[in-house]
C-alpha positions, 0 to 999 in steps of 0.5 A, spaced: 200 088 585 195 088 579 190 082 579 186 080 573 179 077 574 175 074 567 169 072 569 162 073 564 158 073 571 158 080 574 155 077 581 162 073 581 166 078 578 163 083 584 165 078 589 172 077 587 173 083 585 170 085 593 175 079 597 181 082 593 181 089 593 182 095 589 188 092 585 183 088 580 181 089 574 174 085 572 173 084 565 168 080 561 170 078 555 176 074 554 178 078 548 178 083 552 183 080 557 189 079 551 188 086 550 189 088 556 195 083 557 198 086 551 198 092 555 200 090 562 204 085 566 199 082 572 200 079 578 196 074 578 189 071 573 183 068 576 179 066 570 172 062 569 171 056 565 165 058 561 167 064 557 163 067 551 166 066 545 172 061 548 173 057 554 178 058 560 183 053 558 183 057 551 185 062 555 189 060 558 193 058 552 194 064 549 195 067 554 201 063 557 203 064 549 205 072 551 212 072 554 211 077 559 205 071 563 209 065 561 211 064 569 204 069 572 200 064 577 193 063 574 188 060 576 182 057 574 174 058 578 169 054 575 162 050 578 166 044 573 170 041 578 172 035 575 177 030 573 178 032 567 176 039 567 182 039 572 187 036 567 185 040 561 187 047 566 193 044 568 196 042 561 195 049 558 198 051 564 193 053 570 197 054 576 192 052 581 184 050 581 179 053 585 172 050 585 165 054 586 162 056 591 168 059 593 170 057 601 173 064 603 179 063 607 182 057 603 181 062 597 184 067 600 190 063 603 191 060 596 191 067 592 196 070 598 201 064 596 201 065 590 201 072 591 207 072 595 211 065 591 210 071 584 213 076 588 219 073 590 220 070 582 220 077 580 225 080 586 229 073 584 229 074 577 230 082 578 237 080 582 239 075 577 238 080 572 242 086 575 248 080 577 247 078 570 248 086 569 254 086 574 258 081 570 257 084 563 260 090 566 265 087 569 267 082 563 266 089 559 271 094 563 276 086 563 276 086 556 278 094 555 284 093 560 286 088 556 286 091 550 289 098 554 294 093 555 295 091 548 295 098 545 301 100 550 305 094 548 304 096 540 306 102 543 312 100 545 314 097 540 313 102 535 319 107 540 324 102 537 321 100 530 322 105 525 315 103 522 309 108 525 303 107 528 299 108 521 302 102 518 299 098 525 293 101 524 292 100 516 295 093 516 290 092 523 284 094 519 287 090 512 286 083 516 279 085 519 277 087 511 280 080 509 277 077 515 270 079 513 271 077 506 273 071 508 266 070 511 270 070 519 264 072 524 263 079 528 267 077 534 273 074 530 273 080 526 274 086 531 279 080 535 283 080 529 282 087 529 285 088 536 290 082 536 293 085 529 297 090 531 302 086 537 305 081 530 313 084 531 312 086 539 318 080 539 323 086 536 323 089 542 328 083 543 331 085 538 338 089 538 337 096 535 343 095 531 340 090 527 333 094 527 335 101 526 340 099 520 338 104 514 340 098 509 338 090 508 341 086 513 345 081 511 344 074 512 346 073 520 343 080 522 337 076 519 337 070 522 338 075 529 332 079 526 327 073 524 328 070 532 322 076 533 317 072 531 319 067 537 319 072 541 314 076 541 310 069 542 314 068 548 312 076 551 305 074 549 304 066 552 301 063 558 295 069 558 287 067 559 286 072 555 282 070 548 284 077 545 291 076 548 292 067 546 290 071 539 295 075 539 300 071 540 299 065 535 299 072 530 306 074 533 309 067 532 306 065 525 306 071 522 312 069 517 309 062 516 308 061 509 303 057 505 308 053 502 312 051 508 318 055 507 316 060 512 319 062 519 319 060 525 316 052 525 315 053 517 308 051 518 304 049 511 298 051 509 292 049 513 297 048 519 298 056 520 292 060 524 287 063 520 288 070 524 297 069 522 294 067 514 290 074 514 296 078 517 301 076 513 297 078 507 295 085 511 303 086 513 307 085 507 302 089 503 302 095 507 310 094 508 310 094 501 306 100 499 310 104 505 316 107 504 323 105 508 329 106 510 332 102 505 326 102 499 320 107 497 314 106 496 310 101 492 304 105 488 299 099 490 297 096 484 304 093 485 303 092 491 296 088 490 300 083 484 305 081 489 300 079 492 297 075 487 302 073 484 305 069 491 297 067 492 298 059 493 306 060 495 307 065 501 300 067 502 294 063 504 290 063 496 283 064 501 285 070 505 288 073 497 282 072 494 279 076 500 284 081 499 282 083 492 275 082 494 275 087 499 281 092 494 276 099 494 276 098 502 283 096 503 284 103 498 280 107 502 282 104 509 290 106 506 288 113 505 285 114 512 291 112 516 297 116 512 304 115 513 306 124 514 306 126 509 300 124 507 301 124 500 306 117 501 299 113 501 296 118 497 298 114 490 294 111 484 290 105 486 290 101 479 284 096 478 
Protein backbone atom coordinates (compact mmCIF):
# COMPACT_ATOMS: atom_id res chain seq x y z
CA UNK A 1 0.00 0.00 0.00
CA UNK A 2 1.47 3.40 -1.17
CA UNK A 3 2.10 6.10 1.56
CA UNK A 4 2.31 9.83 0.75
CA UNK A 5 5.08 11.90 2.91
CA UNK A 6 5.01 15.87 2.78
CA UNK A 7 7.45 17.25 4.40
CA UNK A 8 9.85 20.27 3.50
CA UNK A 9 12.89 18.71 5.83
CA UNK A 10 14.79 16.22 3.96
CA UNK A 11 16.07 14.74 7.64
CA UNK A 12 12.06 14.06 8.49
CA UNK A 13 11.58 12.92 5.28
CA UNK A 14 14.83 10.34 5.28
CA UNK A 15 13.24 9.25 8.45
CA UNK A 16 9.73 8.59 7.78
CA UNK A 17 10.42 7.38 4.71
CA UNK A 18 13.15 4.76 6.65
CA UNK A 19 10.21 3.54 9.37
CA UNK A 20 7.77 2.97 6.45
CA UNK A 21 9.64 1.30 3.84
CA UNK A 22 9.72 1.44 0.03
CA UNK A 23 6.10 2.12 -0.22
CA UNK A 24 6.41 5.85 0.43
CA UNK A 25 6.79 8.62 -1.79
CA UNK A 26 8.54 11.58 -0.31
CA UNK A 27 7.83 14.89 -1.39
CA UNK A 28 8.68 18.56 -0.51
CA UNK A 29 6.25 20.63 -2.23
CA UNK A 30 2.76 20.63 -1.35
CA UNK A 31 1.95 21.23 -4.94
CA UNK A 32 3.71 18.84 -5.69
CA UNK A 33 1.51 16.36 -3.62
CA UNK A 34 -1.98 17.53 -5.33
CA UNK A 35 -0.22 16.62 -8.79
CA UNK A 36 0.65 13.63 -7.31
CA UNK A 37 -2.95 12.81 -5.79
CA UNK A 38 -4.32 13.88 -9.28
CA UNK A 39 -2.43 10.94 -10.68
CA UNK A 40 -2.89 8.12 -7.55
CA UNK A 41 -4.87 7.05 -4.96
CA UNK A 42 -2.61 6.44 -1.64
CA UNK A 43 -3.16 4.51 1.36
CA UNK A 44 -2.17 6.73 3.97
CA UNK A 45 -0.82 10.92 3.85
CA UNK A 46 1.75 11.89 6.52
CA UNK A 47 1.88 15.51 6.18
CA UNK A 48 3.88 18.38 8.32
CA UNK A 49 2.64 21.76 9.41
CA UNK A 50 4.98 24.33 7.93
CA UNK A 51 5.01 23.92 4.44
CA UNK A 52 6.27 26.25 2.00
CA UNK A 53 3.78 28.21 -0.02
CA UNK A 54 0.61 26.70 2.21
CA UNK A 55 0.15 25.05 5.53
CA UNK A 56 -0.61 21.46 6.36
CA UNK A 57 -4.22 22.18 7.27
CA UNK A 58 -4.68 23.83 3.65
CA UNK A 59 -3.50 20.73 2.51
CA UNK A 60 -5.48 18.85 4.04
CA UNK A 61 -8.43 20.70 2.76
CA UNK A 62 -7.61 20.36 -0.83
CA UNK A 63 -6.87 17.18 -0.69
CA UNK A 64 -10.08 15.93 1.13
CA UNK A 65 -11.71 18.03 -1.57
CA UNK A 66 -10.68 15.36 -4.45
CA UNK A 67 -13.23 12.43 -4.22
CA UNK A 68 -10.94 9.48 -4.62
CA UNK A 69 -8.85 10.87 -0.75
CA UNK A 70 -12.39 11.76 0.83
CA UNK A 71 -12.09 8.68 3.25
CA UNK A 72 -7.71 7.97 2.98
CA UNK A 73 -6.44 8.38 6.73
CA UNK A 74 -4.30 11.38 6.89
CA UNK A 75 -2.01 12.41 9.46
CA UNK A 76 -0.67 15.64 10.58
CA UNK A 77 3.41 15.35 11.97
CA UNK A 78 4.31 18.52 13.41
CA UNK A 79 6.57 20.29 16.38
CA UNK A 80 3.37 22.39 16.86
CA UNK A 81 1.49 20.36 19.28
CA UNK A 82 -1.02 22.28 20.63
CA UNK A 83 -4.86 22.89 21.25
CA UNK A 84 -5.76 24.70 18.60
CA UNK A 85 -3.21 23.47 15.97
CA UNK A 86 -5.07 20.05 16.83
CA UNK A 87 -8.60 21.29 16.23
CA UNK A 88 -7.64 23.22 13.30
CA UNK A 89 -6.05 19.49 11.43
CA UNK A 90 -9.09 17.84 12.71
CA UNK A 91 -11.92 20.15 11.19
CA UNK A 92 -10.10 20.02 7.85
CA UNK A 93 -10.26 16.63 8.05
CA UNK A 94 -6.86 15.09 9.47
CA UNK A 95 -7.72 11.61 10.93
CA UNK A 96 -4.84 11.55 13.27
CA UNK A 97 -2.22 13.62 14.94
CA UNK A 98 1.36 13.03 15.54
CA UNK A 99 3.72 15.16 17.37
CA UNK A 100 7.53 15.53 17.22
CA UNK A 101 10.11 14.20 18.00
CA UNK A 102 8.38 11.14 16.86
CA UNK A 103 7.99 8.13 19.70
CA UNK A 104 8.92 5.17 17.14
CA UNK A 105 6.74 2.43 18.46
CA UNK A 106 3.48 4.60 19.03
CA UNK A 107 4.08 5.73 15.25
CA UNK A 108 4.19 2.69 13.96
CA UNK A 109 1.26 1.13 15.79
CA UNK A 110 -0.69 4.12 14.97
CA UNK A 111 0.16 3.95 11.00
CA UNK A 112 -0.26 0.09 11.26
CA UNK A 113 -4.08 0.90 12.49
CA UNK A 114 -4.77 3.31 10.26
CA UNK A 115 -3.30 1.07 7.56
CA UNK A 116 -5.19 -1.86 8.51
CA UNK A 117 -8.81 0.51 9.39
CA UNK A 118 -8.13 1.80 5.34
CA UNK A 119 -7.62 -1.50 4.07
CA UNK A 120 -10.62 -3.05 5.37
CA UNK A 121 -12.95 0.17 3.81
CA UNK A 122 -11.60 -0.33 0.54
CA UNK A 123 -12.45 -4.53 0.73
CA UNK A 124 -16.07 -3.17 2.27
CA UNK A 125 -16.36 -1.00 -0.14
CA UNK A 126 -15.15 -3.28 -2.74
CA UNK A 127 -17.84 -5.82 -1.76
CA UNK A 128 -20.51 -3.20 -1.42
CA UNK A 129 -19.86 -2.37 -4.99
CA UNK A 130 -19.72 -5.99 -6.51
CA UNK A 131 -23.15 -6.57 -4.31
CA UNK A 132 -24.42 -3.51 -5.88
CA UNK A 133 -23.20 -5.08 -9.37
CA UNK A 134 -24.86 -8.14 -8.34
CA UNK A 135 -28.42 -6.78 -7.71
CA UNK A 136 -28.33 -4.51 -10.96
CA UNK A 137 -28.01 -7.55 -12.83
CA UNK A 138 -30.33 -9.47 -11.29
CA UNK A 139 -32.82 -6.51 -11.24
CA UNK A 140 -31.46 -6.51 -15.14
CA UNK A 141 -32.13 -10.13 -16.15
CA UNK A 142 -35.69 -9.44 -13.97
CA UNK A 143 -36.84 -6.67 -15.70
CA UNK A 144 -35.86 -8.82 -19.47
CA UNK A 145 -38.21 -11.77 -18.37
CA UNK A 146 -40.85 -9.51 -17.55
CA UNK A 147 -40.88 -8.34 -20.75
CA UNK A 148 -40.08 -11.81 -22.48
CA UNK A 149 -43.33 -12.31 -20.62
CA UNK A 150 -45.09 -9.32 -22.11
CA UNK A 151 -43.90 -9.88 -25.74
CA UNK A 152 -45.22 -13.72 -25.32
CA UNK A 153 -48.77 -12.67 -24.08
CA UNK A 154 -49.12 -9.90 -27.25
CA UNK A 155 -47.72 -12.67 -29.22
CA UNK A 156 -50.61 -14.62 -28.12
CA UNK A 157 -52.91 -12.42 -29.04
CA UNK A 158 -51.84 -11.58 -31.98
CA UNK A 159 -52.75 -15.66 -33.17
CA UNK A 160 -56.43 -14.86 -32.38
CA UNK A 161 -56.94 -10.88 -33.57
CA UNK A 162 -56.65 -10.46 -37.16
CA UNK A 163 -54.45 -7.15 -36.70
CA UNK A 164 -50.57 -7.95 -37.22
CA UNK A 165 -47.65 -7.40 -35.23
CA UNK A 166 -46.87 -4.12 -37.31
CA UNK A 167 -49.87 -2.56 -35.80
CA UNK A 168 -48.40 -3.52 -32.07
CA UNK A 169 -45.26 -2.23 -32.82
CA UNK A 170 -46.33 0.95 -34.77
CA UNK A 171 -49.08 1.96 -32.21
CA UNK A 172 -46.31 1.07 -29.29
CA UNK A 173 -43.93 3.47 -30.82
CA UNK A 174 -46.81 6.19 -31.70
CA UNK A 175 -47.58 6.20 -27.55
CA UNK A 176 -43.40 6.58 -26.86
CA UNK A 177 -43.50 9.71 -29.67
CA UNK A 178 -46.62 11.06 -27.77
CA UNK A 179 -45.09 10.48 -24.32
CA UNK A 180 -42.03 12.28 -25.43
CA UNK A 181 -43.75 15.29 -26.36
CA UNK A 182 -45.76 15.43 -23.75
CA UNK A 183 -42.47 15.72 -21.87
CA UNK A 184 -43.14 12.37 -19.89
CA UNK A 185 -39.25 10.98 -18.58
CA UNK A 186 -36.86 8.47 -20.19
CA UNK A 187 -37.97 5.60 -18.09
CA UNK A 188 -41.98 6.58 -18.55
CA UNK A 189 -41.46 6.49 -22.08
CA UNK A 190 -39.64 2.94 -22.91
CA UNK A 191 -42.25 1.50 -19.96
CA UNK A 192 -44.97 2.69 -22.15
CA UNK A 193 -42.90 1.34 -24.86
CA UNK A 194 -43.13 -2.06 -23.64
CA UNK A 195 -46.43 -1.84 -21.83
CA UNK A 196 -48.31 -0.72 -25.06
CA UNK A 197 -48.66 -3.52 -26.77
CA UNK A 198 -50.68 -5.70 -24.09
CA UNK A 199 -53.80 -2.95 -24.54
CA UNK A 200 -56.43 -5.79 -26.35
CA UNK A 201 -54.51 -8.88 -24.51
CA UNK A 202 -58.12 -9.43 -22.85
CA UNK A 203 -59.50 -10.58 -26.71
CA UNK A 204 -58.39 -13.84 -25.82
CA UNK A 205 -61.46 -14.11 -24.00
CA UNK A 206 -63.09 -13.08 -26.75
CA UNK A 207 -64.92 -15.68 -28.85
CA UNK A 208 -63.73 -15.93 -32.31
CA UNK A 209 -67.10 -15.66 -33.90
CA UNK A 210 -67.30 -12.15 -32.87
CA UNK A 211 -63.45 -11.41 -33.20
CA UNK A 212 -63.16 -13.28 -36.39
CA UNK A 213 -66.37 -11.47 -37.99
CA UNK A 214 -65.33 -10.13 -41.52
CA UNK A 215 -68.22 -7.42 -41.09
CA UNK A 216 -69.26 -4.61 -38.29
CA UNK A 217 -70.49 -6.34 -35.13
CA UNK A 218 -73.92 -5.51 -34.03
CA UNK A 219 -74.95 -4.07 -31.18
CA UNK A 220 -74.93 -7.24 -28.78
CA UNK A 221 -71.54 -8.55 -30.45
CA UNK A 222 -70.22 -5.14 -29.29
CA UNK A 223 -71.28 -5.37 -26.09
CA UNK A 224 -69.41 -8.94 -25.87
CA UNK A 225 -66.54 -7.14 -27.66
CA UNK A 226 -65.94 -4.08 -25.59
CA UNK A 227 -65.87 -6.93 -22.16
CA UNK A 228 -61.93 -7.34 -23.45
CA UNK A 229 -60.89 -4.24 -21.93
CA UNK A 230 -62.28 -5.87 -18.30
CA UNK A 231 -60.47 -8.82 -19.27
CA UNK A 232 -57.42 -8.03 -20.18
CA UNK A 233 -57.12 -5.73 -16.82
CA UNK A 234 -58.19 -8.74 -15.12
CA UNK A 235 -55.39 -11.34 -17.09
CA UNK A 236 -53.09 -8.68 -16.02
CA UNK A 237 -53.82 -7.58 -12.23
CA UNK A 238 -52.32 -8.39 -9.01
CA UNK A 239 -48.56 -8.37 -10.36
CA UNK A 240 -45.59 -6.46 -8.56
CA UNK A 241 -44.45 -5.84 -11.62
CA UNK A 242 -44.22 -1.96 -12.52
CA UNK A 243 -44.01 -2.52 -16.48
CA UNK A 244 -46.82 -5.38 -15.75
CA UNK A 245 -49.03 -2.79 -13.12
CA UNK A 246 -48.56 -0.36 -16.43
CA UNK A 247 -49.78 -2.96 -18.58
CA UNK A 248 -52.87 -3.33 -17.01
CA UNK A 249 -54.17 0.05 -16.38
CA UNK A 250 -53.62 0.52 -20.55
CA UNK A 251 -55.44 -2.61 -20.82
CA UNK A 252 -58.40 -1.68 -18.73
CA UNK A 253 -58.69 2.21 -20.06
CA UNK A 254 -57.61 2.24 -23.29
CA UNK A 255 -61.27 2.79 -24.32
CA UNK A 256 -61.84 5.43 -21.85
CA UNK A 257 -62.93 8.70 -23.20
CA UNK A 258 -61.96 12.04 -22.48
CA UNK A 259 -65.35 13.05 -22.06
CA UNK A 260 -66.59 10.40 -19.93
CA UNK A 261 -68.52 8.24 -22.70
CA UNK A 262 -65.92 5.50 -22.91
CA UNK A 263 -65.79 2.12 -21.68
CA UNK A 264 -65.60 0.18 -19.12
CA UNK A 265 -65.83 2.88 -16.05
CA UNK A 266 -66.33 5.96 -18.39
CA UNK A 267 -63.57 7.63 -16.86
CA UNK A 268 -63.43 11.53 -17.48
CA UNK A 269 -60.84 13.42 -18.33
CA UNK A 270 -57.76 13.54 -15.69
CA UNK A 271 -59.42 10.41 -13.98
CA UNK A 272 -58.03 8.21 -17.09
CA UNK A 273 -54.09 7.06 -16.71
CA UNK A 274 -51.58 9.33 -18.60
CA UNK A 275 -50.28 5.81 -20.11
CA UNK A 276 -54.29 4.74 -21.57
CA UNK A 277 -54.75 8.62 -22.84
CA UNK A 278 -51.65 8.12 -24.90
CA UNK A 279 -52.58 4.72 -26.01
CA UNK A 280 -56.03 5.45 -27.17
CA UNK A 281 -54.64 8.31 -29.29
CA UNK A 282 -51.50 5.86 -30.71
CA UNK A 283 -54.50 2.75 -31.10
CA UNK A 284 -57.39 4.47 -33.06
CA UNK A 285 -54.60 6.27 -35.54
CA UNK A 286 -52.87 3.37 -36.38
CA UNK A 287 -56.56 1.37 -36.60
CA UNK A 288 -57.59 4.12 -38.70
CA UNK A 289 -54.43 4.36 -41.24
CA UNK A 290 -54.63 0.30 -41.31
CA UNK A 291 -56.69 -1.81 -43.52
CA UNK A 292 -59.67 -4.44 -42.00
CA UNK A 293 -61.65 -6.85 -42.79
CA UNK A 294 -64.40 -4.60 -43.03
CA UNK A 295 -62.88 -1.13 -44.19
CA UNK A 296 -59.47 -0.03 -46.23
CA UNK A 297 -57.15 1.95 -45.13
CA UNK A 298 -57.26 5.59 -44.21
CA UNK A 299 -54.49 7.87 -46.07
CA UNK A 300 -52.90 9.49 -42.86
CA UNK A 301 -53.59 12.81 -43.12
CA UNK A 302 -57.33 11.74 -42.42
CA UNK A 303 -56.30 9.75 -39.97
CA UNK A 304 -54.34 12.83 -38.17
CA UNK A 305 -57.72 15.12 -38.54
CA UNK A 306 -59.87 12.51 -36.71
CA UNK A 307 -57.88 12.86 -34.41
CA UNK A 308 -57.74 16.59 -34.23
CA UNK A 309 -60.93 17.13 -34.71
CA UNK A 310 -62.04 14.42 -31.36
CA UNK A 311 -59.36 16.35 -29.30
CA UNK A 312 -61.21 17.50 -25.89
CA UNK A 313 -64.03 14.74 -26.53
CA UNK A 314 -62.68 11.05 -27.26
CA UNK A 315 -58.69 11.88 -26.68
CA UNK A 316 -56.77 13.66 -24.28
CA UNK A 317 -56.19 17.53 -25.87
CA UNK A 318 -52.57 17.28 -24.16
CA UNK A 319 -51.68 13.80 -25.73
CA UNK A 320 -53.12 15.36 -29.29
CA UNK A 321 -51.22 18.02 -29.37
CA UNK A 322 -48.42 15.79 -28.80
CA UNK A 323 -49.45 13.79 -31.38
CA UNK A 324 -49.06 16.61 -33.92
CA UNK A 325 -45.99 17.69 -32.61
CA UNK A 326 -44.36 14.29 -32.94
CA UNK A 327 -46.46 14.31 -36.88
CA UNK A 328 -42.85 13.59 -39.05
CA UNK A 329 -41.66 10.92 -36.47
CA UNK A 330 -45.27 9.16 -36.31
CA UNK A 331 -44.86 9.36 -40.36
CA UNK A 332 -41.32 7.77 -40.30
CA UNK A 333 -42.29 5.32 -37.45
CA UNK A 334 -45.48 4.05 -39.74
CA UNK A 335 -43.36 3.26 -42.59
CA UNK A 336 -40.77 1.60 -40.55
CA UNK A 337 -43.19 -0.93 -39.34
CA UNK A 338 -45.32 -1.83 -42.73
CA UNK A 339 -48.27 -3.93 -42.85
CA UNK A 340 -47.58 -6.55 -46.12
CA UNK A 341 -47.26 -5.40 -48.43
CA UNK A 342 -45.59 -2.67 -47.54
CA UNK A 343 -47.20 -0.24 -50.00
CA UNK A 344 -50.41 -0.37 -47.37
CA UNK A 345 -48.58 2.19 -44.95
CA UNK A 346 -46.93 3.64 -47.82
CA UNK A 347 -49.50 6.32 -48.56
CA UNK A 348 -48.98 10.44 -48.81
CA UNK A 349 -48.65 12.21 -45.26
CA UNK A 350 -50.38 15.80 -45.81
CA UNK A 351 -49.26 18.07 -43.54
Amino acid sequence: MSVLIVDDDPTTLQLLGALLGGTSTCLADPEAALDWCARHTPALVLIDYHLPGMSGVELICRLRRMPRLANVPIIMVTCDNHGALRQQAREAGATDFVAKPLEVHEFRLRVRNLLALNEARTLLADQARLLQDEVARATAELAKRELELVVRLARAAEFRDPETGAHLQRMAHYAGLIAREMGCDGAFQQQLLEAAPMHDIGKLATPDSILLKPGRLDPSEMRIMREHAAHGAQILAGSASPLIQMAEEVARCHHERFDGDGYPQRLRGLAIPLSARIVAVADVFDALSSPRPYKQAWPLYEARAYIVNHSGSQFCPQAVQAFVHAWDDIVATCQRYPDAPPALCLVRARQ
